[in-house]
C-alpha positions as a LaTeX table, in Angstrom:
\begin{tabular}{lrrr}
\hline
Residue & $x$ (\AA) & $y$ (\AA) & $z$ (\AA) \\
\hline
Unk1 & $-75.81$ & $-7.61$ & $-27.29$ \\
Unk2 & $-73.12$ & $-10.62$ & $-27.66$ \\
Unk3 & $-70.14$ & $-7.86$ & $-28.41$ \\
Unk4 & $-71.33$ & $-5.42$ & $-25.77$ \\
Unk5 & $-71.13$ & $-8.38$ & $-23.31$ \\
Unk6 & $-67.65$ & $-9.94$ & $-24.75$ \\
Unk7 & $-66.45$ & $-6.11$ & $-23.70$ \\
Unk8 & $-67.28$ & $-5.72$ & $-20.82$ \\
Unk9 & $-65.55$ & $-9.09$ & $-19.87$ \\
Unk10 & $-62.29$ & $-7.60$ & $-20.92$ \\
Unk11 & $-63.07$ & $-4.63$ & $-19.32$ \\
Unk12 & $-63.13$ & $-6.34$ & $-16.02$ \\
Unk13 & $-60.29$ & $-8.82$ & $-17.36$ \\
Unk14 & $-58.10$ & $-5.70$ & $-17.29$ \\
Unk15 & $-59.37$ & $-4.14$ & $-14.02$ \\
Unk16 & $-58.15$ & $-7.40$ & $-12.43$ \\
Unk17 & $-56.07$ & $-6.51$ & $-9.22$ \\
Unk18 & $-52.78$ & $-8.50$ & $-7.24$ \\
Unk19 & $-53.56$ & $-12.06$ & $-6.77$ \\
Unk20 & $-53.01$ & $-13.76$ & $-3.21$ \\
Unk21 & $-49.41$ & $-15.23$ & $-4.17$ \\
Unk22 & $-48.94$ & $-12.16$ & $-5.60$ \\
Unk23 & $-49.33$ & $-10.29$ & $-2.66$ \\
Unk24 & $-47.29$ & $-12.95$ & 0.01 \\
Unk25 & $-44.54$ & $-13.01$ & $-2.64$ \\
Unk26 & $-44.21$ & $-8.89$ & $-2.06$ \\
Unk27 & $-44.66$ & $-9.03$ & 1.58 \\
Unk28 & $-42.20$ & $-11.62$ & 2.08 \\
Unk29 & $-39.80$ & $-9.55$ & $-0.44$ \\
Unk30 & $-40.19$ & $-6.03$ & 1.65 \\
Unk31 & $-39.98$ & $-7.64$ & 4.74 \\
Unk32 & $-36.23$ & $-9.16$ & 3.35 \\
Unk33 & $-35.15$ & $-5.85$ & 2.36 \\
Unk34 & $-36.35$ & $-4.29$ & 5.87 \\
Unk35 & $-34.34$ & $-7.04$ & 7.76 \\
Unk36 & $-31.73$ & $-6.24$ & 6.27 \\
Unk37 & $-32.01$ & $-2.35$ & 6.42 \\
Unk38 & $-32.38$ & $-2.98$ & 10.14 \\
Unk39 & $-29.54$ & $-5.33$ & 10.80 \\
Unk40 & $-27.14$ & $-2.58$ & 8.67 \\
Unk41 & $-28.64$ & $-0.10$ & 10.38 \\
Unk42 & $-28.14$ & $-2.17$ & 13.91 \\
Unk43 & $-24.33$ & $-2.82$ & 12.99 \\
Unk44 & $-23.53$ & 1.08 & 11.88 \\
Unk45 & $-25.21$ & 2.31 & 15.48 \\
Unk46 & $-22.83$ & $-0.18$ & 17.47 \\
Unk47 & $-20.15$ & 0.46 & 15.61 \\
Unk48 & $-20.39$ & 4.13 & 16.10 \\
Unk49 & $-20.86$ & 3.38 & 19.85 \\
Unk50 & $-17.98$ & 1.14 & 19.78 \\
Unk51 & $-15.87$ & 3.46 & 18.42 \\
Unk52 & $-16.71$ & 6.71 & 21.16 \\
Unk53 & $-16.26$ & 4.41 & 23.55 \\
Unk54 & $-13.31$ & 3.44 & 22.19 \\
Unk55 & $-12.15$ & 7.01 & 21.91 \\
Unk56 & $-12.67$ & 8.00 & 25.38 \\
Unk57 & $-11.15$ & 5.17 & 26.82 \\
Unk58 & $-8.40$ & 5.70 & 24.72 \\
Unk59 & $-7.75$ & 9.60 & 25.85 \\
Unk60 & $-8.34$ & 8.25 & 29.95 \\
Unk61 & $-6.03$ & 5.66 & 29.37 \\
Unk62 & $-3.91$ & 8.36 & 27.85 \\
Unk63 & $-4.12$ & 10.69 & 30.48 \\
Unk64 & $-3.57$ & 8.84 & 33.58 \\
Unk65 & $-0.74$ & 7.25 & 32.04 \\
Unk66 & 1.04 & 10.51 & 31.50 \\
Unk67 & $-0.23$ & 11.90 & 34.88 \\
Unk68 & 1.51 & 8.65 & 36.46 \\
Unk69 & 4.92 & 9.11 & 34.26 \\
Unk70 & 5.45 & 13.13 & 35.18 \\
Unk71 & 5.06 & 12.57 & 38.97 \\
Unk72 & 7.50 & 8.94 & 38.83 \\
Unk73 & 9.78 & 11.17 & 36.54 \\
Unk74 & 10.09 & 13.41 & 39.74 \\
Unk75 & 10.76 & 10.56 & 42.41 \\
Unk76 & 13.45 & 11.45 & 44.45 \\
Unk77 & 17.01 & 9.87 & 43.95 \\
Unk78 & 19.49 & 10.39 & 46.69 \\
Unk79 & 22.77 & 8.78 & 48.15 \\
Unk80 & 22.76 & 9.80 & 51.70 \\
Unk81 & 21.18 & 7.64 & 54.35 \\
Unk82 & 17.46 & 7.19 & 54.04 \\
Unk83 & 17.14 & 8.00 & 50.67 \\
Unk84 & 13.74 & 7.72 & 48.95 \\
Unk85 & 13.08 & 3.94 & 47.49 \\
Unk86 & 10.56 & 3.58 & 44.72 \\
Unk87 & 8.42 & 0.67 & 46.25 \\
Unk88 & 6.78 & $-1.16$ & 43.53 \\
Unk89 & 4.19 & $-3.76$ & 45.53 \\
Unk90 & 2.72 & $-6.83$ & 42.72 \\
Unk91 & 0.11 & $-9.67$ & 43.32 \\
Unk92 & 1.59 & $-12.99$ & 43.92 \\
Unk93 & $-0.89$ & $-14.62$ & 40.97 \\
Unk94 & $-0.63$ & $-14.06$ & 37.38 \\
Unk95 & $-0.75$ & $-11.76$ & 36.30 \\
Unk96 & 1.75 & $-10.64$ & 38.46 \\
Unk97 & $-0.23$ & $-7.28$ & 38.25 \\
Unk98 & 1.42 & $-3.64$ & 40.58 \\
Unk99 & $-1.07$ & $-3.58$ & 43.63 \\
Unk100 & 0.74 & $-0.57$ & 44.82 \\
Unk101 & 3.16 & 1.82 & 43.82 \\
Unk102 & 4.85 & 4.46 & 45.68 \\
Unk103 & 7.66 & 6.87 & 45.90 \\
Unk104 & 8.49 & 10.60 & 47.63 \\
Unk105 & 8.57 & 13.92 & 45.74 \\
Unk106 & 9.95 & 16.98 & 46.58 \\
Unk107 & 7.46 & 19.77 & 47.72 \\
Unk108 & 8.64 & 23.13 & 48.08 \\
Unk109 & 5.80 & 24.29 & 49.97 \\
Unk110 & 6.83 & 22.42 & 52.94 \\
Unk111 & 8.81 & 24.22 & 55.84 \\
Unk112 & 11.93 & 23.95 & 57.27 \\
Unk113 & 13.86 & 23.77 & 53.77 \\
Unk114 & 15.81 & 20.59 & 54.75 \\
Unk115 & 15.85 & 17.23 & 52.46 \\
Unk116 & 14.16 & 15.03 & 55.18 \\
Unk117 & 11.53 & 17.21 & 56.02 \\
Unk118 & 10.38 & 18.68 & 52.69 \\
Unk119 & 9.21 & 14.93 & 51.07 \\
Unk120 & 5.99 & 14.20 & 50.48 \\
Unk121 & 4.72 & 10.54 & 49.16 \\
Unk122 & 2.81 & 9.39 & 46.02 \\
Unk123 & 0.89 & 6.37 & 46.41 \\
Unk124 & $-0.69$ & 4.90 & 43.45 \\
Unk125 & $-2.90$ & 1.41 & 44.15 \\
Unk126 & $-4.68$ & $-0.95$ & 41.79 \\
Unk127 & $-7.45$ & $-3.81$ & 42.82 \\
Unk128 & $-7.75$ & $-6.21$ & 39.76 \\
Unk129 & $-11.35$ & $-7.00$ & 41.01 \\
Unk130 & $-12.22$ & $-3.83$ & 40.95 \\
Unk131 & $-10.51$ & $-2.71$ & 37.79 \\
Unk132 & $-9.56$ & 0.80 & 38.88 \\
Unk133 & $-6.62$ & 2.53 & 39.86 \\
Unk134 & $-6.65$ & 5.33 & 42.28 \\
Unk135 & $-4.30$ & 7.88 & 43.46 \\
Unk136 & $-3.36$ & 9.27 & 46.83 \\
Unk137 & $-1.56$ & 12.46 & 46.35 \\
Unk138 & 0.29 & 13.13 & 49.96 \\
Unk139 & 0.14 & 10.28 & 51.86 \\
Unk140 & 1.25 & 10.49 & 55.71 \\
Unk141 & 3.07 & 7.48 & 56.80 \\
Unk142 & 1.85 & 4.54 & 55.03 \\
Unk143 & $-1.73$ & 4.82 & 55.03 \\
Unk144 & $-3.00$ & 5.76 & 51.88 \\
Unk145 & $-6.97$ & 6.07 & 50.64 \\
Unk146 & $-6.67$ & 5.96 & 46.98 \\
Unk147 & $-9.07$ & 8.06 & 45.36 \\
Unk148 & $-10.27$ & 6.69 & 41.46 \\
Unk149 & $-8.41$ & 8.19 & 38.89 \\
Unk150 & $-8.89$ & 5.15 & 35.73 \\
Unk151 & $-11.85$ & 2.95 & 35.50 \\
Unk152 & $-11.82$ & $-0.23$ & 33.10 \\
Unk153 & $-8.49$ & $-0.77$ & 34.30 \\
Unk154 & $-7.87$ & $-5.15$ & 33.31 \\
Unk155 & $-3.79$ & $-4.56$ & 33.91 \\
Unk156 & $-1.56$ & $-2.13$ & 35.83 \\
Unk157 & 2.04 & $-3.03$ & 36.17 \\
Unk158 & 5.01 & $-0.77$ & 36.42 \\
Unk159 & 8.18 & $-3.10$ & 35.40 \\
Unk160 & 11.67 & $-2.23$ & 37.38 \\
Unk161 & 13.76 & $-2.41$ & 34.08 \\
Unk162 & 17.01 & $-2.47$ & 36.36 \\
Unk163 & 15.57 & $-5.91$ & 36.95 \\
Unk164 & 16.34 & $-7.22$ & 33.76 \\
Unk165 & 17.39 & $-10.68$ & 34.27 \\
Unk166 & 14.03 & $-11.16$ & 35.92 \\
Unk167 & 11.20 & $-12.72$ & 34.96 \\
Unk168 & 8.95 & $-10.03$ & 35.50 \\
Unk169 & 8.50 & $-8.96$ & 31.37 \\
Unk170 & 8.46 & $-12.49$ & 30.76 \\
Unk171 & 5.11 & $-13.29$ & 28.46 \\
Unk172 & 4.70 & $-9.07$ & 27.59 \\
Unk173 & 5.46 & $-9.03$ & 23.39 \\
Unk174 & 3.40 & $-5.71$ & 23.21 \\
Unk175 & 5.87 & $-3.68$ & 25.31 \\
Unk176 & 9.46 & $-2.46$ & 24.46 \\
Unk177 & 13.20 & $-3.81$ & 25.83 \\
Unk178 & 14.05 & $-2.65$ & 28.92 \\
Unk179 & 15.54 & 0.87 & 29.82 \\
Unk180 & 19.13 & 0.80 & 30.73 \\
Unk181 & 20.14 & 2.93 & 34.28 \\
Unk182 & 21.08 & 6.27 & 33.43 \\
Unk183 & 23.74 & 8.90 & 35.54 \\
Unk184 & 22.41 & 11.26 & 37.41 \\
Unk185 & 24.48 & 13.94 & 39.45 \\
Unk186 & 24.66 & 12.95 & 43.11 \\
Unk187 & 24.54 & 16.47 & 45.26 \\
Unk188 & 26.40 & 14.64 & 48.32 \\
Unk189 & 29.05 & 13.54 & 45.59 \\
Unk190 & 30.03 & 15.72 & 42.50 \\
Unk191 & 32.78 & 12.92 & 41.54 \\
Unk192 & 30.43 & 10.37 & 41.24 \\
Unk193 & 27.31 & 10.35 & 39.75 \\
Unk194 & 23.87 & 8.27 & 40.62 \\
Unk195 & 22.88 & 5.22 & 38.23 \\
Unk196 & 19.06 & 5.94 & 38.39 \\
Unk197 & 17.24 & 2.63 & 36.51 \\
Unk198 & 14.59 & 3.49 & 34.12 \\
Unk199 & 10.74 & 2.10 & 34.19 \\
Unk200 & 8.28 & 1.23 & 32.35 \\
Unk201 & 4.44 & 1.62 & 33.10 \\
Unk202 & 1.88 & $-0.70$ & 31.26 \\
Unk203 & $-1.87$ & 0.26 & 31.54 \\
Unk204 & $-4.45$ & $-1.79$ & 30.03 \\
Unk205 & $-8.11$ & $-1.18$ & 29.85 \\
Unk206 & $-11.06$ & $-3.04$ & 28.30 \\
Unk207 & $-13.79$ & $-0.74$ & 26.02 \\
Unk208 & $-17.23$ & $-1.13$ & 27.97 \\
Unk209 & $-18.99$ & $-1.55$ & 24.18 \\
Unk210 & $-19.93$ & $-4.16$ & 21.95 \\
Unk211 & $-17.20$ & $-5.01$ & 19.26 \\
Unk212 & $-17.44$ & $-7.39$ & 16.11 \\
Unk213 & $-13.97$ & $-7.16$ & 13.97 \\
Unk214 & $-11.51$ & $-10.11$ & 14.82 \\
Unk215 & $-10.13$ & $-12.25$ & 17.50 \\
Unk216 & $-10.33$ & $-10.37$ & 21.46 \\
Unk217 & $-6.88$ & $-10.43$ & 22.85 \\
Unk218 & $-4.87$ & $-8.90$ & 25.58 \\
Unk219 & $-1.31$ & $-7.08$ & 25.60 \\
Unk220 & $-0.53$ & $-10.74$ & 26.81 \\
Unk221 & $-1.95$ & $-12.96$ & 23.72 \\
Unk222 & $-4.19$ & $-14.45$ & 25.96 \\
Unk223 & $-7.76$ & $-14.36$ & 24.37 \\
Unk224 & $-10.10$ & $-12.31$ & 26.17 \\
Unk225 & $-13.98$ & $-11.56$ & 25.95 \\
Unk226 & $-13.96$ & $-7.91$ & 25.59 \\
Unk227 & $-11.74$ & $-5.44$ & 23.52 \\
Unk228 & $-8.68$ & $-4.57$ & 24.88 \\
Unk229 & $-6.69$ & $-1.17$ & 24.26 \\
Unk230 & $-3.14$ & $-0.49$ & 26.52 \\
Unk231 & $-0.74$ & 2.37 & 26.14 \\
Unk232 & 2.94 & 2.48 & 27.53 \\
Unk233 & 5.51 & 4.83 & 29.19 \\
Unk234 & 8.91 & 4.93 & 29.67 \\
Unk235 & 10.62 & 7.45 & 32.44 \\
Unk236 & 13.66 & 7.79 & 34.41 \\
Unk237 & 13.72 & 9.24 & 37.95 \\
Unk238 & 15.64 & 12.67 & 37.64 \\
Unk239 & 15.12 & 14.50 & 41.15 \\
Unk240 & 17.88 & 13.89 & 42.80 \\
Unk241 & 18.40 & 15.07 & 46.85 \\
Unk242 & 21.28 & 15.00 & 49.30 \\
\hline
\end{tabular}
């Protein structure tokens, strides 16, 4: 009876299950490694986000920038009286940012075929408060009703790079030197030809997503809160009119 009884104890010796600690120590262990399958998980989903926002800001940014180059690369340049003038408007406050930008086009849809009568104007305005640029494509007179062609928009600024003992590139490092004027025939005078200046058109935009990877600055070194992406283009004026 003594053995049968000293077996059974190690029978239920053996059947003995997780003890208390035992079991704390393992939650507390699983719950570590789920933290931190969450908080990779967490940082691969916003960086994924990140990076399609990213993307389509980039190809916006990309295509209203070339939209804005082709039509200023067919301003009209002219000699005779009354010629076309490439207005560039800019806030008085720093940034010094373009509030407006305009400039004629020729448009051969327009009857009688002369010079003065077949122009039509390209207005291009930016609110900084609003962060958009819009785009009025025949404007009569001088009232324009830009319609939104670039969201996001933190900078728009179109640099006259005939103006290059201004200050108006002053404090830009992520933008190239200035263009220098190119000749352009003059119809009203074969023998001498037009010195057209070149510009150059910075957009910047922020990316509306989260971002973790370094220090947030803008095309100006100033640190900023949200990523910043900008693009550039340089164009000359080729149209020429008499």
């Amino acid at each position: 009876m003594v053995v049968q009884a000293i077996g059974n104890q190690n029978k239920l010796q053996k059947q003995q299950g997780f003890t208390l600690i035992e079991v704390m120590i393992s939650i507390v262990v699983a719950m570590v490694v789920l933290a931190g399958l969450m908080l990779t998980f967490t940082s691969q989903s916003n960086q994924y986000q990140y990076q399609n926002k990213r993307i389509d800001a980039s190809q916006d940014l990309e295509f209203a920038l070339k939209f804005i180059a082709r039509d200023l690369r067919s301003a009209l340049v002219g000699s005779v009286a009354g010629a076309p003038v490439i207005d560039i408007y800019a806030s008085t406050t720093a940034p010094f940012e373009t509030t407006r930008l305009r400039f004629e086009v020729w448009d051969a849809a327009l009857a009688p075929a002369t010079s003065t009568t077949k122009r039509v104007l390209r207005h291009y305005g930016y609110t900084l408060a609003s962060k958009s640029i819009g785009y009025d494509r025949n404007v009569v007179g001088t009232t324009a009703n830009p319609r939104e062609i670039l969201p996001n928009v933190t900078l728009f600024k179109v640099f006259d790079d005939n103006n290059v003992g201004g200050t108006s590139r002053a404090g830009f490092s992520g933008i190239p030197d200035a263009l220098p004027n190119t000749l352009v025939p003059d119809p009203a005078n074969s023998n001498t030809p037009l010195s057209v200046p070149g510009y150059t058109i910075l957009i910047e935009v922020e990316v509306p997503a989260g971002y973790k990877g370094g220090s947030l600055k803008d095309v100006r070194g100033n640190v900023v809160t949200t990523k910043r992406i900008w693009r550039y283009a340089q164009v000359y004026p080729m149209a020429a009119v008499q």
